[in-house]
matplotlib code that plots the C-alpha trace (Angstrom):
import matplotlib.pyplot as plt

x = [-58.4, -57.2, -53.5, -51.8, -51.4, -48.0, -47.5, -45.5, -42.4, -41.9, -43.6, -40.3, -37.9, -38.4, -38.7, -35.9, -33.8, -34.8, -33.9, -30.8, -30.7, -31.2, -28.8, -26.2, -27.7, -26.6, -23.5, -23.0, -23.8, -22.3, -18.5, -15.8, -14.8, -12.0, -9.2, -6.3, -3.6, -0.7, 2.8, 5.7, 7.5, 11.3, 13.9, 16.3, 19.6, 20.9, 24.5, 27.3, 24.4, 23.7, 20.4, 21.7, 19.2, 19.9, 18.9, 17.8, 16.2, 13.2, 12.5, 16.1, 16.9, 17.9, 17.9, 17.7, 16.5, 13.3, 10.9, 10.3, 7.0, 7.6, 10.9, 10.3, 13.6, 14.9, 16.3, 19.1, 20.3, 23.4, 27.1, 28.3, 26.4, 26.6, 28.6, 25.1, 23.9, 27.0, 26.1, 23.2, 25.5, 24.3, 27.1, 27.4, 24.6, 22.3, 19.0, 19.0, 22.5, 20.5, 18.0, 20.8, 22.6, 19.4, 18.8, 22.0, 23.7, 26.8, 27.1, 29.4, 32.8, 32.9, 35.7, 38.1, 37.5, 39.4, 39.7, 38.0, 39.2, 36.2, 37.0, 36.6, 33.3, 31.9, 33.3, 31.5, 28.1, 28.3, 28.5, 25.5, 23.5, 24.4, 23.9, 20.3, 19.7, 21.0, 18.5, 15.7, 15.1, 13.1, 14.1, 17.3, 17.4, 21.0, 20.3, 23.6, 24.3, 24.3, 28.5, 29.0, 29.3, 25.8, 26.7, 29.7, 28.1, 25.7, 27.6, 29.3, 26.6, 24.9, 28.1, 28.2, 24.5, 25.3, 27.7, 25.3, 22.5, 21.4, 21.5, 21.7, 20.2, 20.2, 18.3, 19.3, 17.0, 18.7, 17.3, 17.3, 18.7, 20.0, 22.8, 24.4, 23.0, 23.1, 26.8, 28.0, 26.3, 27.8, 31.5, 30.7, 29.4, 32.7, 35.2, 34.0, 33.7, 30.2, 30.9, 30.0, 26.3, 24.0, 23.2, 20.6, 20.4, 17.8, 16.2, 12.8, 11.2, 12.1, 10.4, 7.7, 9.9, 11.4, 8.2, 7.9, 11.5, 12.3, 15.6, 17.0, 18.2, 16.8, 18.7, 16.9, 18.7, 17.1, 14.2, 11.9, 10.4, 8.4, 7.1, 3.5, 1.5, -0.8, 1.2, 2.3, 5.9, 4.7, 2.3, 5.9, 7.9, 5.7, 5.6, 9.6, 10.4, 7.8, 6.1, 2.9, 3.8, 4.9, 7.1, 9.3, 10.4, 13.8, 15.9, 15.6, 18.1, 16.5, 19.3, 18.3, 19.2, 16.6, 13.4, 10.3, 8.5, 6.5, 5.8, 3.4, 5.2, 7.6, 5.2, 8.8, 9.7, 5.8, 7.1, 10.2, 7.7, 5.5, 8.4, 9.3, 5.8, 5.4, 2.1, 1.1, 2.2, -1.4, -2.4, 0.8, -0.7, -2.0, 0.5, -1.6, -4.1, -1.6, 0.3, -3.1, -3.6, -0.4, -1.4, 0.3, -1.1, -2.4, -5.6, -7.6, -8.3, -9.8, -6.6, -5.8, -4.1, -2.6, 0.3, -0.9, 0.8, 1.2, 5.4, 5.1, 3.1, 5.2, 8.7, 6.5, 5.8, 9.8, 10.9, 8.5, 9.4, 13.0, 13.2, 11.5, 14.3, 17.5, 16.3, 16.0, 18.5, 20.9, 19.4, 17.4, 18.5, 22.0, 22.5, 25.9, 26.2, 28.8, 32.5, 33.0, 30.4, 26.4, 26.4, 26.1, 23.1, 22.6, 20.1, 21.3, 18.5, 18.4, 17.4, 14.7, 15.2, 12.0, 10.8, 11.5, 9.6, 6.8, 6.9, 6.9, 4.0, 2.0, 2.4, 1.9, -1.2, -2.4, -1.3, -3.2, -6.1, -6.1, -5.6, -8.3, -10.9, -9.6, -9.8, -13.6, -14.1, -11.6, -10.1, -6.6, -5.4, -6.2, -4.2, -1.5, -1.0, -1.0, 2.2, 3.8, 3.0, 4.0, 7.4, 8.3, 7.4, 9.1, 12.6, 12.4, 13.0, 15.8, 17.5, 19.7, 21.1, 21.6, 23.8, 25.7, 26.2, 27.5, 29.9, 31.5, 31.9, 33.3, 36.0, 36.8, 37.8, 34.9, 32.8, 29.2, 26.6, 23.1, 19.9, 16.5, 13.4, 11.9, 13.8, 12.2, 11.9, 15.1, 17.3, 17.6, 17.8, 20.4, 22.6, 22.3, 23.0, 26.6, 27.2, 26.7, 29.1, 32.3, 31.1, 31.4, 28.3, 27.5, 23.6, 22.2, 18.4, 15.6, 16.3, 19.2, 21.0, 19.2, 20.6, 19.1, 19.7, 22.3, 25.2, 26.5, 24.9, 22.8, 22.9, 25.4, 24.5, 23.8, 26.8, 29.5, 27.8, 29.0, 32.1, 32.6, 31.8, 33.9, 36.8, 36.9, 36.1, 32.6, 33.0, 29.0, 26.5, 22.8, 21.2, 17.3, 18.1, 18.0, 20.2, 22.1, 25.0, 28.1, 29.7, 31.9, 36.1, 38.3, 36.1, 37.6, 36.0, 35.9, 38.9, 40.9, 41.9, 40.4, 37.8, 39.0, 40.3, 38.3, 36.1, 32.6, 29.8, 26.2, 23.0, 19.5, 18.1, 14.8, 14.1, 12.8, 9.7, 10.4, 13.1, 14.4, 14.9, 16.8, 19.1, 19.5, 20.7, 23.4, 24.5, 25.3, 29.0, 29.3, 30.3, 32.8, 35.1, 34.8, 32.9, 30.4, 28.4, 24.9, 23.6, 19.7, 18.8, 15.2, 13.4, 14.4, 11.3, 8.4, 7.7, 10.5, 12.1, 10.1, 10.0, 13.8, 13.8, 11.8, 14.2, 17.3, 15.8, 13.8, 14.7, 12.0, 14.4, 14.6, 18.2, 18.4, 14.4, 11.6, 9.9, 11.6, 9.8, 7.1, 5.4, 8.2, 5.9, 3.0, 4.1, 5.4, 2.2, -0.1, 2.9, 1.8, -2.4, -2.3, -2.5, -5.8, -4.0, -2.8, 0.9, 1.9, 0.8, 4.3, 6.0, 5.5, 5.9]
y = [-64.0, -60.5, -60.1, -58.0, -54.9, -53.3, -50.6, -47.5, -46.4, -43.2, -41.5, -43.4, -42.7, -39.1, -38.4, -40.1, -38.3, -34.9, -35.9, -36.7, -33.3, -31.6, -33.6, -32.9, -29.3, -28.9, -30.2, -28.2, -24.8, -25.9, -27.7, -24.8, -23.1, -25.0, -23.3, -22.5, -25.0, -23.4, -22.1, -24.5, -23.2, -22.1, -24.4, -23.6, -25.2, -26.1, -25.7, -26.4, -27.1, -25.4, -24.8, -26.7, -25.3, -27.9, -27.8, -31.2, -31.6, -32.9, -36.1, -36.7, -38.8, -36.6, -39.5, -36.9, -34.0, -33.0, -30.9, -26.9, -26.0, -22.4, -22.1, -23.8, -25.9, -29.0, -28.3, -30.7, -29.7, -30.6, -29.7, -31.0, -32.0, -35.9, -37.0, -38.1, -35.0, -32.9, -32.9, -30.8, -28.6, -24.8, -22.6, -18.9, -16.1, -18.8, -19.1, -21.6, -20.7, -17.2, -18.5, -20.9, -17.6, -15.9, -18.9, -19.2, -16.6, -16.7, -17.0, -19.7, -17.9, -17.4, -19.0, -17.0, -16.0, -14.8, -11.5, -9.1, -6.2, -3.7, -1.7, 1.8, 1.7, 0.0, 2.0, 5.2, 3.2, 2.1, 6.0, 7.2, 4.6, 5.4, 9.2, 8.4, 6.5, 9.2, 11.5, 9.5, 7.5, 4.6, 2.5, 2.9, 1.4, 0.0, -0.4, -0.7, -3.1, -7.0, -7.5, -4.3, -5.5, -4.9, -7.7, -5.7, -2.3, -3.8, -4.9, -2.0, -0.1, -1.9, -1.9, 2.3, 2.4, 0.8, 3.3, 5.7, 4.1, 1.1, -2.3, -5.7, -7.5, -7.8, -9.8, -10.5, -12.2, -13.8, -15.3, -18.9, -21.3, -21.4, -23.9, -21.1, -17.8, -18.5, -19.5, -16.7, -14.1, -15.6, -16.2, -11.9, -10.6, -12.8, -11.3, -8.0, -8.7, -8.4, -5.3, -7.2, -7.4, -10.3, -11.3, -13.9, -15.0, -16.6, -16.6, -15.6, -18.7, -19.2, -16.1, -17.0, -18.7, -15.1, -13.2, -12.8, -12.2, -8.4, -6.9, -3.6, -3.8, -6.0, -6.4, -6.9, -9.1, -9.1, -7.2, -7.5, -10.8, -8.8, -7.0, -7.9, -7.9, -10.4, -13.2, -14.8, -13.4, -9.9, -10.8, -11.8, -9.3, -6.5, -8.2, -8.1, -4.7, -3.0, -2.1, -1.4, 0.5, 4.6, 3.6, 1.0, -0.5, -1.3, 0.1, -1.2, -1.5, -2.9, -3.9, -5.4, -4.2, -4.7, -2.8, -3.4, -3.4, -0.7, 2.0, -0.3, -2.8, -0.9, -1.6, -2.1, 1.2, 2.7, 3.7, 5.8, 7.4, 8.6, 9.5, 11.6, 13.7, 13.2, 11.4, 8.7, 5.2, 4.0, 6.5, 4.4, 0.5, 0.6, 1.6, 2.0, 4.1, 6.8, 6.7, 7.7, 10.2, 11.8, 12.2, 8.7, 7.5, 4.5, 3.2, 0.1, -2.2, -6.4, -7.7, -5.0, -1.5, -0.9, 1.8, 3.8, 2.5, 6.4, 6.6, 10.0, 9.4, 6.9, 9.3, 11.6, 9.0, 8.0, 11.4, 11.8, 8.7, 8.8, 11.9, 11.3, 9.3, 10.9, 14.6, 13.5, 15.4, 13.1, 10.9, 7.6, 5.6, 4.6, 3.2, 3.0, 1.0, -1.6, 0.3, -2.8, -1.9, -3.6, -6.8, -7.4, -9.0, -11.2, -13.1, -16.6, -18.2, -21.7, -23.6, -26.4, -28.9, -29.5, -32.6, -30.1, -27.8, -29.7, -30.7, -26.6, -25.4, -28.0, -27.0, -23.4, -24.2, -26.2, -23.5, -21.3, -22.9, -23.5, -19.8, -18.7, -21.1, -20.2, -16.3, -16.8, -18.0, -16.0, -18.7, -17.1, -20.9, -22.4, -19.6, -19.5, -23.4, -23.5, -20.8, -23.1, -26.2, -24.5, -23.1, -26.5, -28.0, -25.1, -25.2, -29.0, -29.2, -26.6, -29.0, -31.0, -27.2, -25.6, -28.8, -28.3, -24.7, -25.5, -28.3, -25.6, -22.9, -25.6, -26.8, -22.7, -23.0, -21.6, -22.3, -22.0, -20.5, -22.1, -20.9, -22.3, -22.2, -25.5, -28.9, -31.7, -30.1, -28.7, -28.7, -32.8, -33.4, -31.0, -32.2, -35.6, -35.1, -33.3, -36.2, -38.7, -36.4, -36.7, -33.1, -32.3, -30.3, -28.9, -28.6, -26.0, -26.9, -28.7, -32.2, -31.5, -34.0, -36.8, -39.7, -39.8, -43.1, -44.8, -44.1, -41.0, -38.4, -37.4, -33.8, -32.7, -30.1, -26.8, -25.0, -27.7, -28.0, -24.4, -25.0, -28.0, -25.0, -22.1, -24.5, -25.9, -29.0, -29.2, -26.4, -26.4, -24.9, -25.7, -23.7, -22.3, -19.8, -16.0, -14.6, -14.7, -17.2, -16.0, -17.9, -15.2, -16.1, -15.3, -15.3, -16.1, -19.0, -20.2, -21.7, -19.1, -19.9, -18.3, -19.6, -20.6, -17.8, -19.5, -16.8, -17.7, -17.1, -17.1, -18.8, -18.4, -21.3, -20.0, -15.8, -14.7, -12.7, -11.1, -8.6, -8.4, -12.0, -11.5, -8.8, -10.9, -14.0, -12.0, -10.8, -14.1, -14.3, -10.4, -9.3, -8.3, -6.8, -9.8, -9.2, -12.3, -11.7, -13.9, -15.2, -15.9, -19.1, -18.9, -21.0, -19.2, -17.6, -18.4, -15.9, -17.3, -14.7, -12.0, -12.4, -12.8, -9.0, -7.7, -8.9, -7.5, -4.3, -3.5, -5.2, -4.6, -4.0, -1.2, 0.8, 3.0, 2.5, 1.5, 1.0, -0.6, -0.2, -2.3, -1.8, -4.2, -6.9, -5.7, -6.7, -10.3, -10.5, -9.1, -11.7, -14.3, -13.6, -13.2, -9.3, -10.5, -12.1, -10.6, -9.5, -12.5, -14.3, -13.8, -13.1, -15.3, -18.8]
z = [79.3, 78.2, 78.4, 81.5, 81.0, 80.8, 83.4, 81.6, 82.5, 81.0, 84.0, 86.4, 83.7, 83.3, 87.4, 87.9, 85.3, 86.8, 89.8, 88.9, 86.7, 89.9, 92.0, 89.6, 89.4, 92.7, 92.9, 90.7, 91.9, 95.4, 93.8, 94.1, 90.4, 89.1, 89.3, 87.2, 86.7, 89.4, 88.0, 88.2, 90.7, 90.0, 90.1, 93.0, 93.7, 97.1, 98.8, 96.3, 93.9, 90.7, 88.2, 85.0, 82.1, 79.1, 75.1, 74.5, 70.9, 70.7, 72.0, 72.6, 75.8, 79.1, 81.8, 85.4, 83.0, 83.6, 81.7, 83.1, 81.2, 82.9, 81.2, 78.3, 78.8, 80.9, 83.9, 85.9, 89.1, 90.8, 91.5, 88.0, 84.9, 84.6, 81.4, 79.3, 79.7, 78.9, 75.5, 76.1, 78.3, 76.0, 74.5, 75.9, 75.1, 74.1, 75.4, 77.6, 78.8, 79.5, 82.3, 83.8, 84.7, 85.5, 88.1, 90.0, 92.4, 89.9, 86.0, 84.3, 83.3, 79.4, 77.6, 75.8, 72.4, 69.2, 69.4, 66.8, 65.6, 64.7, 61.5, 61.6, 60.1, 62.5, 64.7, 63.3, 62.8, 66.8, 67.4, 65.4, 67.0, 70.4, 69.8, 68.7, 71.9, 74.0, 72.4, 73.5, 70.5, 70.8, 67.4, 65.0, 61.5, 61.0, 57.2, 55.6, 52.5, 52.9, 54.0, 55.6, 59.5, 60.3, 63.2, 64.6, 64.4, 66.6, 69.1, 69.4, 70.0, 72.2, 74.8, 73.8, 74.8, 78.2, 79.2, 78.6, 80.8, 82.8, 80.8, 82.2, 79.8, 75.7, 73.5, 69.5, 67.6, 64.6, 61.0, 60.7, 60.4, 64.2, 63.9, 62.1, 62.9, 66.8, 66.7, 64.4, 66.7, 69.7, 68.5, 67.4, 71.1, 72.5, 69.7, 70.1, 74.0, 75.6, 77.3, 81.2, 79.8, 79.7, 76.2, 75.1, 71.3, 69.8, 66.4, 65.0, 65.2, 68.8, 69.5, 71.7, 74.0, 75.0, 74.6, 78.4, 79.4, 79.6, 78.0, 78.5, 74.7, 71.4, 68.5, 65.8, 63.3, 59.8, 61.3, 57.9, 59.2, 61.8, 58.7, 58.7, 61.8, 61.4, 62.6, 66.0, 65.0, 65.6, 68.6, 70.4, 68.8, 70.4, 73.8, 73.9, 71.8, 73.7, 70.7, 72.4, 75.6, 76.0, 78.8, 80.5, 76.8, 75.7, 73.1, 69.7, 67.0, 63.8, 61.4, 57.7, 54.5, 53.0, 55.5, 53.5, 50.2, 51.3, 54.0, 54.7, 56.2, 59.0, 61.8, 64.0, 63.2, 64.1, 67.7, 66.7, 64.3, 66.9, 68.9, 66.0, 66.0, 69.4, 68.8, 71.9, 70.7, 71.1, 68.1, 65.7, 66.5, 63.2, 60.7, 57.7, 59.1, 60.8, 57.6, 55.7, 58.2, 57.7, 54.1, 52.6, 49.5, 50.9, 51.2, 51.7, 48.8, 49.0, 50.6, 53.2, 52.7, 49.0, 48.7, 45.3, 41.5, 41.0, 40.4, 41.5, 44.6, 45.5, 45.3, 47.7, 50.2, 50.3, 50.6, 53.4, 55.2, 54.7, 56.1, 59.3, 60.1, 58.5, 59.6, 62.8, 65.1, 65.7, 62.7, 63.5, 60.8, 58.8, 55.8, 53.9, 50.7, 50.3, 49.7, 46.6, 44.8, 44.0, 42.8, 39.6, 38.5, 34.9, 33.2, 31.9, 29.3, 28.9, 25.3, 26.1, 24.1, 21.9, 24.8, 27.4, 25.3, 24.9, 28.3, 29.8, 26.9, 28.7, 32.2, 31.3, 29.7, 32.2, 35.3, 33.2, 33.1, 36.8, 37.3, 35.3, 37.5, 41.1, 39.3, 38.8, 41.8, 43.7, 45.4, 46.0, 47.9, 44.7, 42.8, 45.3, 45.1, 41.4, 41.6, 42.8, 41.4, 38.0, 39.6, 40.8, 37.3, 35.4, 37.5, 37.6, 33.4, 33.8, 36.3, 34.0, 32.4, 35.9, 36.6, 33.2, 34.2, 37.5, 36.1, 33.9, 36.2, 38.7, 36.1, 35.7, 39.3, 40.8, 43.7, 42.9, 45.3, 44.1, 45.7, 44.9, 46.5, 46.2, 47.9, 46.0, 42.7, 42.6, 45.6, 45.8, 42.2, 41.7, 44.4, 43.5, 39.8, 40.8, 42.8, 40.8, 38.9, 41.3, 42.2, 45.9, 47.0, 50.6, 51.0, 53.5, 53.5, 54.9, 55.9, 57.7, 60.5, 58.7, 55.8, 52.9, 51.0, 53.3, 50.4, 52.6, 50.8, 53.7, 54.7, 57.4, 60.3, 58.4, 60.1, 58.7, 55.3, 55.3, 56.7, 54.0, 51.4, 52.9, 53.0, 49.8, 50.5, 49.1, 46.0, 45.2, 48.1, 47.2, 49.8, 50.2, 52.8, 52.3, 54.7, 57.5, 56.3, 54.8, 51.6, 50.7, 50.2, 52.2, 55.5, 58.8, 60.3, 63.7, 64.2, 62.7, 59.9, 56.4, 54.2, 50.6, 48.6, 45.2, 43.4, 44.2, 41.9, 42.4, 40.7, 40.9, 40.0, 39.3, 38.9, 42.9, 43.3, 46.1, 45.7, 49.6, 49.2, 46.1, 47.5, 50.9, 48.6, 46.6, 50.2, 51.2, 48.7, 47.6, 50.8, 53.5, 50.0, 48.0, 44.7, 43.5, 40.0, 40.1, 37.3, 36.9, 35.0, 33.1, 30.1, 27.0, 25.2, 28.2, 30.6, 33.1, 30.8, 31.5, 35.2, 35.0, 33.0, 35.6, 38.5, 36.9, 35.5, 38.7, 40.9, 44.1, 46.6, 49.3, 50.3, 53.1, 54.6, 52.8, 49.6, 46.4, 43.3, 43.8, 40.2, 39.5, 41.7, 40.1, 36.6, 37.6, 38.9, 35.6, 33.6, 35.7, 35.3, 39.4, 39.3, 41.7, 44.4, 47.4, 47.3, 49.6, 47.1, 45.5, 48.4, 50.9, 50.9]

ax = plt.figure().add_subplot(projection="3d")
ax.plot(x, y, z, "-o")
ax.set_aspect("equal")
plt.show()
């Protein structure tokens, strides 16, 4: 008897599934559009209440706090902050302290503040500025040397500016790191006295968190990190400068010493300089292409616009640029160099012993062979990672001398500045080695707040490692910052009292590429009057040496606007067989 049959089911299985397609289909087409995700709606305090906006690190515990994803902060309301929360409670002119006032009918009273006494160069700085802004200026360059009293100039200016027209509101975006620059800028607006205005400090890296707050000022602090406009930096930047609109933006005073490498990278000045040929903003979003327009010897190459090798087309260019801003009735930019004099700036070879020797020929053999396969391919990750590898491996060898060096200075009664770029390969090892020497050191890099090893030698909060420093109680620094901190004698710190009189000398550990780093690092002890020679340590008879040359000969540093003498870059780069990589390659970490 033949075997039943098996009745198929694709037939059942397919209707039923486009049935179902249709059902769903039509739920589809008939379900309302989702729609967006509502605002959180402001935080209002009742009677006798008040808005408490609070700075709680990151994943710290605020028991009441809650989380404002609108304001980007926690938020606790009530008549008085409880007592686990008042450590969270945000100094004056900071961010969060900003929107608290914002939010309630009355701002907290200030606290009183050492006075500061603005030198008369200041003074006369504040003026210019305020001149420009009456003219209608949009941006001022405050371009004086590192140690000059960029910060106070500011302030004064800002407060002149208000009594010229309306201002509320002023933002100052500081360098990093903010457990320093944030409080220095603050104890500065309340010394100098804020003028009645409402001031908000934050630093570049906080950026975003501003970016849709408006200010009737900006303050610019170190304004050559908004250099390049490819970033999410300068996506922020423009939203609260203004960059990008003809009317309604705030004032801007840009204050660096050291602008840019190139014309190419003052896109923060772009809308003074179509205010200056009275050219619509819209035609100076792209900096490289008006700058070619205006007859700049710039043009595109394989990494983005170049600015032309030609010396002499490069003095043409300057003398163009500079004097769109210092012909400028009244002038749009100031730069005065420091009244002490430049720093002074010396090479300092070290003799490898023949195991260290051995030990660097290899890794330069070996980084060159790297560099040669990622240059055939042009793989410019691959070349830019093996930089660094061999800079790590090259300043690690040299530790054990930049130690000896320190030790010797230290016994001359010196405190020693020491700046290096890398933390593992040079930072830690160098710190621990003057430890283990009886040395004191102070360490202002990454890692901070945290132990290390549970012997103690855990780094501090960056501000009191530099408060350890400044006081004498620490007399190494070992720092990878570039600017923004001052380690100069004889400072006045917060409390009052003076900073240790102790010469200071500076070290770089390894020779920098990039020269505005270089002169922002000097700035950090030759400064304020107080003269600090810096040494820079390199392998005797390698081409550490001839970088080294480079950086003290040429240094690729800009004065009053833009533009060092890049060819300098150009020949690290040809020493290092990386001539083919994009300048950031150097540059940029």
């Amino acid at each position: 008897m033949p075997g039943r049959k098996r009745r198929s089911t694709t037939s059942r299985t397919t209707t039923k599934s486009r049935t179902a397609a249709r059902t769903t289909t039509a739920r589809r087409s008939t379900a309302p559009a989702r729609s967006k995700k509502p605002a959180p709606e402001t935080p209002t305090a009742g009677p006798g209440e008040r808005v408490w906006v609070l700075a709680v690190p990151f994943r710290a515990p605020a028991p009441g706090a809650v989380w404002h994803a609108g304001l980007q902060a926690h938020v606790w309301i009530g008549a008085e902050l409880p007592p686990e929360l008042a450590p969270y409670d945000p100094p004056p002119y900071s961010f969060e302290r900003f929107l608290e006032d914002e939010l309630n009918e009355k701002p907290r009273p200030i606290p009183l503040a050492r006075p500061m006494t603005p030198r008369e160069q200041q003074c006369d700085g504040a003026e210019v500025v305020a001149a420009h802004a009456a003219a209608g200026g949009r941006v001022f360059l405050l371009g004086d040397d590192p140690g000059v009293g960029k910060t106070g100039t500011a302030i004064l200016a800002v407060k002149a500016i208000a009594e010229q027209r309306e201002v509320r509101t002023v933002l100052v975006v500081a360098d990093r790191p903010a457990a320093i620059t944030i409080p220095h800028w603050t104890r500065s607006i309340a010394g100098f006295g804020d003028g009645g205005l409402r001031w908000c400090v934050t630093t570049w890296d906080r950026l975003a968190k501003v970016s849709k707050l408006s200010f009737d000022v900006v303050v610019a602090d170190e304004a050559h990190m908004v250099r390049h406009t490819t970033t999410q930096r300068w996506k922020h930047w423009k939203a609260v400068s203004g960059a990008g609109r003809a009317k309604g933006a705030p004032f801007v005073l840009a204050c660096t010493a050291t602008p840019a490498h190139t014309p190419l990278e003052l896109p923060y000045l772009a809308p003074e300089f179509a205010v200056r040929h009275g050219e619509p903003i819209r035609d100076w979003a792209d900096l490289p292409k008006r700058l070619d327009a205006h007859g700049f010897h710039v043009e595109r190459g394989r990494y983005g616009w170049q600015w032309s090798d030609d010396a002499a087309e490069r003095r043409t260019d300057l003398t163009r640029l500079q004097s769109w801003l210092t012909d400028a009735d009244p002038p749009a930019t100031l730069h005065r160099p420091a009244p002490w004099g430049q720093v002074s700036v010396t090479g300092t070879p070290v003799a490898l012993t023949p195991a260290e020797r051995a030990a660097y020929e290899s890794e330069w053999s070996e980084f060159r062979a790297e560099m040669q396969l990622a240059r055939r391919s042009r793989q410019s990750a691959k070349g830019r990672a093996a930089i660094m590898r061999f800079r790590q491996k090259a300043g690690l060898i040299r530790v054990q001398a930049t130690v000896d060096w320190i030790r010797a200075q230290v016994e001359a009664e010196r405190q020693v500045a020491v700046s290096v770029e890398f933390v593992e390969t040079a930072a830690d090892p160098i710190r621990e080695a003057l430890l283990d020497a009886g040395i004191p050191v102070a360490g202002i890099y990454g890692g901070a707040g945290s132990g290390r090893d549970g012997s103690g030698r855990g780094l501090g909060d960056p501000e009191a490692e530099r408060l350890r420093f400044q006081r004498g109680e620490a007399l190494v620094c070992v720092f990878t910052v570039t600017a923004s901190i001052s380690l100069h004698a004889g400072e006045l710190l917060p409390d009052g009292r003076p900073a240790s009189d102790i010469p200071r000398v500076g070290l770089f550990h390894q020779p920098r590429f990039s020269g505005i780093q270089a002169r922002q690092v000097t700035g950090r002890t030759h400064r304020d009057g107080k003269v600090s020679p810096w040494r820079i340590a390199f392998a005797e008879d390698t081409v550490e040496e001839q970088v080294a040359r480079v950086m003290v000969e040429r240094l690729a540093v800009s004065g009053s606007t833009a533009g060092a003498d890049t060819a300098s870059l150009q020949e690290i780069a040809e020493l290092l067989d990386a001539d083919w990589l994009p300048a950031a390659a150097l540059t940029e970490g």
